[in-house]
N, C-alpha and C positions, 0 to 999 in steps of 0.2 A: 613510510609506505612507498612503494615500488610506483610509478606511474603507470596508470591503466592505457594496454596498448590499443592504438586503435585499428579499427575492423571494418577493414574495406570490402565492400559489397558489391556485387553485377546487378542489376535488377534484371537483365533481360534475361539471364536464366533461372529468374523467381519469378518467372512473367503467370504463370499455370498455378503460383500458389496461393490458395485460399486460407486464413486461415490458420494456416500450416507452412511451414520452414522445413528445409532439407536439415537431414540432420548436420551438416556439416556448419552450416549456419547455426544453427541452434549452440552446437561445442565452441565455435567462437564467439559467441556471444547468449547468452543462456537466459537472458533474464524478459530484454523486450519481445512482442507477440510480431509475426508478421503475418500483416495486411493485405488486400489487393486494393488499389485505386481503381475503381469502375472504369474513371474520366481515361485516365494512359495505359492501363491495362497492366500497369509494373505494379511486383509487390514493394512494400516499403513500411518503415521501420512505425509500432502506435507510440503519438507522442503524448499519452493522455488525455486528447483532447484538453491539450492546455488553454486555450483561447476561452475556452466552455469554463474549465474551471475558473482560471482568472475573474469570470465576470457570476462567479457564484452559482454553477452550475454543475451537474455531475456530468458523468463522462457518458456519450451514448451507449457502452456498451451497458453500462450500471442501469439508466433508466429507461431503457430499452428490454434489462430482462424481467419477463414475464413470473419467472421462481421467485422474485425478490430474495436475491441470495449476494448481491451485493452492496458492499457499503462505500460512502468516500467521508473523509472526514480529516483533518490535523490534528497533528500533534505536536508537541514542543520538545526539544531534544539538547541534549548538550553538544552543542559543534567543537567544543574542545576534547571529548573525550571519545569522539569516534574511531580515529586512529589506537587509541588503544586499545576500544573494544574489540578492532578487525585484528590485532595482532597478538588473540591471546592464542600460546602453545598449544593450549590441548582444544582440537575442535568438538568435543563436548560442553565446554564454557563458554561457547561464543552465541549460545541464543540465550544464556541468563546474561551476558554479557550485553547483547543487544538491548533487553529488556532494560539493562540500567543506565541504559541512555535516556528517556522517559521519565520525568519527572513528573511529581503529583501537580495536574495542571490544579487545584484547588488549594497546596501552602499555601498560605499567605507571603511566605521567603519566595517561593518561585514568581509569584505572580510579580512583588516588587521588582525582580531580578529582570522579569520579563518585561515589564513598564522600562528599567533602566537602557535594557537593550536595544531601544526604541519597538517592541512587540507592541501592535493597537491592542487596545481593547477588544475590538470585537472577535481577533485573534485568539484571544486570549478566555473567551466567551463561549467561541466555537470548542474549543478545545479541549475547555470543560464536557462539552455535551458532543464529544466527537465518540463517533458509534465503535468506530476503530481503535479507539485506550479502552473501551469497555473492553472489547473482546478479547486485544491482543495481551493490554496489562491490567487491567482489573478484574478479569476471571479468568483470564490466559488457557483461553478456549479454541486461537485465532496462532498459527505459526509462520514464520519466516520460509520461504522457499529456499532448502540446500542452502544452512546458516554454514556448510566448511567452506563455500566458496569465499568466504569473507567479503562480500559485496555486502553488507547490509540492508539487503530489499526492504522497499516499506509496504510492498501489496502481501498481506498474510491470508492463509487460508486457513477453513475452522476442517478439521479429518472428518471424513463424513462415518456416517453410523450404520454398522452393520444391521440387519434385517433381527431383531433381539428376541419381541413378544413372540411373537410366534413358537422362535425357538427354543425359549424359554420352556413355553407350556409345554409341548409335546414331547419335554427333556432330552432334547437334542444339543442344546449348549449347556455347559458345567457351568455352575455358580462358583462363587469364589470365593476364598477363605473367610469372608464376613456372613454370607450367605444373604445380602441384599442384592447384589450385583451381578452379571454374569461376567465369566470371565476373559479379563478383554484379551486374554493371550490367546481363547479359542475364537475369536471372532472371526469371519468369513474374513476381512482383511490385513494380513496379517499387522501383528502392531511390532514387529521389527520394520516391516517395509514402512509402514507409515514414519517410523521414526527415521529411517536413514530418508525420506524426502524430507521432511521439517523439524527436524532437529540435530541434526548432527548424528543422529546413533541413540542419542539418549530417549530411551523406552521412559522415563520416568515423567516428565509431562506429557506426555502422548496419554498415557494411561489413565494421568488425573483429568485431562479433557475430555476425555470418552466417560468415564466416569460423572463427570458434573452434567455432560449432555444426558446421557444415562437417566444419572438420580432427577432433572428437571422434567424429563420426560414420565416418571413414573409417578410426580407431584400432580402435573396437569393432566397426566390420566386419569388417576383418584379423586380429583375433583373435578372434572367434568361428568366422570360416571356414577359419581355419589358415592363413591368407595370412600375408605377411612385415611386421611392422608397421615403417613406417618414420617413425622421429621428426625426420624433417626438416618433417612435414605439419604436426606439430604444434608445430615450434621458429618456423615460417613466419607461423602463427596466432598467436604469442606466449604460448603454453600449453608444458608438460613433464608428461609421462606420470601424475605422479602430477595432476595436476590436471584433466586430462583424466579421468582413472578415477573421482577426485570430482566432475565433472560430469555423469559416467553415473550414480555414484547416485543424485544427486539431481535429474537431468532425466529418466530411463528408469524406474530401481527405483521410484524416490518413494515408500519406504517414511513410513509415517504419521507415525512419530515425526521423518523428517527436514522433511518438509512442515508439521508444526506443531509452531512453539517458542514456546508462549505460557505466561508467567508470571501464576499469579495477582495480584489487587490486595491491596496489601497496606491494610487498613481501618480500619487503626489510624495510620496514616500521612494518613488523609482532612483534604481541608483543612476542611472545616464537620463542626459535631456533627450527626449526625442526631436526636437527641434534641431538639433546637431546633426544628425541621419538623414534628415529630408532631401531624396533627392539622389541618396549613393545606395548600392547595389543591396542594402541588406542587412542583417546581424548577426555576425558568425564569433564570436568570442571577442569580438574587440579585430580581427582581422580583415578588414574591409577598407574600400580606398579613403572613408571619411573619416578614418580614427587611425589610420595607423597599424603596426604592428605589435600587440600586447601580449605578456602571454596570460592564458586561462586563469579565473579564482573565482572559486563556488560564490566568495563573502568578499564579494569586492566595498572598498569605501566609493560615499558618493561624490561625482563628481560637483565643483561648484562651478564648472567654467564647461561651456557648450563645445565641442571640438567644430573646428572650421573643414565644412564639406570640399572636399577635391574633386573638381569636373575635366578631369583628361581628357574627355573630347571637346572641350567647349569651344575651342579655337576651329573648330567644323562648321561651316557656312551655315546657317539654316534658311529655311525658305519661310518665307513671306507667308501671312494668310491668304489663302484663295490660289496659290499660286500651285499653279499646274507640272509635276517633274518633266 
């Protein structure tokens, strides 16, 4: 893989943006959201609220919204097979490709595999119960943003759901060749456009996610109304009752604790001593005056020897307690 170039930025002429990125930013860098800082008045790049996550937390903007329409959660992935899943030819393959990165966090082989690789436990726990494998790979309800960029994004969205019942009844939208479903090709949005934003072009899981939102919506309306639920809707979708009733909880109820499975870090497991840093300007890749000059690695090994801090001004007079300049 080519090395990702990097993308330098003004902030003072992103001073006015909320929110929103000029497009020109956006084309050089497509994937992070940009901010405004209240405090300096400059916009600047979201870094996830990683601080929040790290200490087992979700990210403000998750539990902050009031739709409860986001999730945070881990996954477990294979780091040796990323490169090839960004390099496959045809960009139609590269969001099933993604997907098989994702392993079934409940094997019993993965789970060894991931004890092997020093993964904790509780990692390993979360992960089971991350709301994020639900949607992305165990009902692949949930898609990658623009998978031909070959960036791999891990934030997916679920396609949201044209206006149906209504249009249903007053036969304003076509059914479709099964005559349970309406038909997702006429729906208010079109399912080409959905498909060139998260999938590559490929109509074919776009169709089956609208479909299983569909058929789970037409279950819990029959049974909330006392109508007759019939599981042909949802054998058609390729869903079965019980999975359908776990999609209402966790796309309707969204109670908190299903919407965020996030494990703390564990600190003792860190690949650098923090003890080594005390004192020097920072943590930039390993580029700073206490470490030296390194170059970048996602999967660095750990260190067992503390790096010795450099004070280039320390040879500068200091003053005394109390003493007046």
């Amino acid at each position: 893989m080519k090395p990702k170039p990097r993308v330098f930025r003004d902030t003072r002429s992103c001073g006015g943006a909320w929110m929103q990125a000029p497009s020109s930013l956006w084309a050089a860098w497509p994937i992070r959201a940009e901010l405004l800082t209240w405090e300096s008045g400059k916009s600047e790049k979201c870094l996830g609220c990683y601080p929040r996550v790290e200490s087992g937390l979700p990210t403000v903007c998750s539990e902050s919204c009031v739709g409860r329409i986001r999730y945070n959660g881990i996954m477990l992935y294979d780091a040796d097979a990323v490169a090839r899943a960004a390099s496959r030819p045809r960009e139609q393959d590269l969001y099933q490709a993604h997907l098989d990165l994702f392993p079934d966090p409940r094997d019993p082989a993965v789970i060894a595999r991931a004890r092997r690789d020093g993964v904790p436990d509780s990692w390993i726990e979360a992960a089971q119960r991350s709301p994020v494998y639900k949607l992305a790979v165990a009902w692949r309800v949930a898609f990658p943003m623009h998978a031909e960029f070959r960036t791999l994004p891990m934030v997916w969205y679920v396609p949201p759901l044209s206006p149906v019942q209504t249009a249903m009844e007053q036969g304003r939208l076509p059914v479709g060749a099964d005559g349970l479903f309406p038909d997702v090709s006429a729906l208010r949005i079109p399912l080409r456009y959905l498909a060139n934003l998260l999938a590559a072009g490929e109509e074919a899981p776009i169709a089956s996610a609208l479909k299983k939102l569909i058929a789970m919506r037409h279950w819990q309306r029959a049974r909330h109304v006392g109508a007759t639920q019939d599981p042909m809707i949802l054998a058609a979708a390729g869903l079965d009752a019980t999975q359908a009733e776990e999609m209402y909880r966790y796309l309707v109820i969204a109670d908190y604790e299903d919407r965020f499975v996030i494990p703390t870090s564990h600190q003792e497991l860190s690949r650098e001593d923090p003890r080594g840093f005390q004192g020097v300007n920072g943590l930039n890749f390993g580029n700073d005056s206490g470490e030296g000059t390194r170059a970048p690695d996602l999967f660095p090994r750990r260190h067992t020897q503390s790096p010795e801090p450099e004070f280039p001004l320390a040879w500068l007079p200091r003053r005394k307690t109390g003493e007046r300049p």
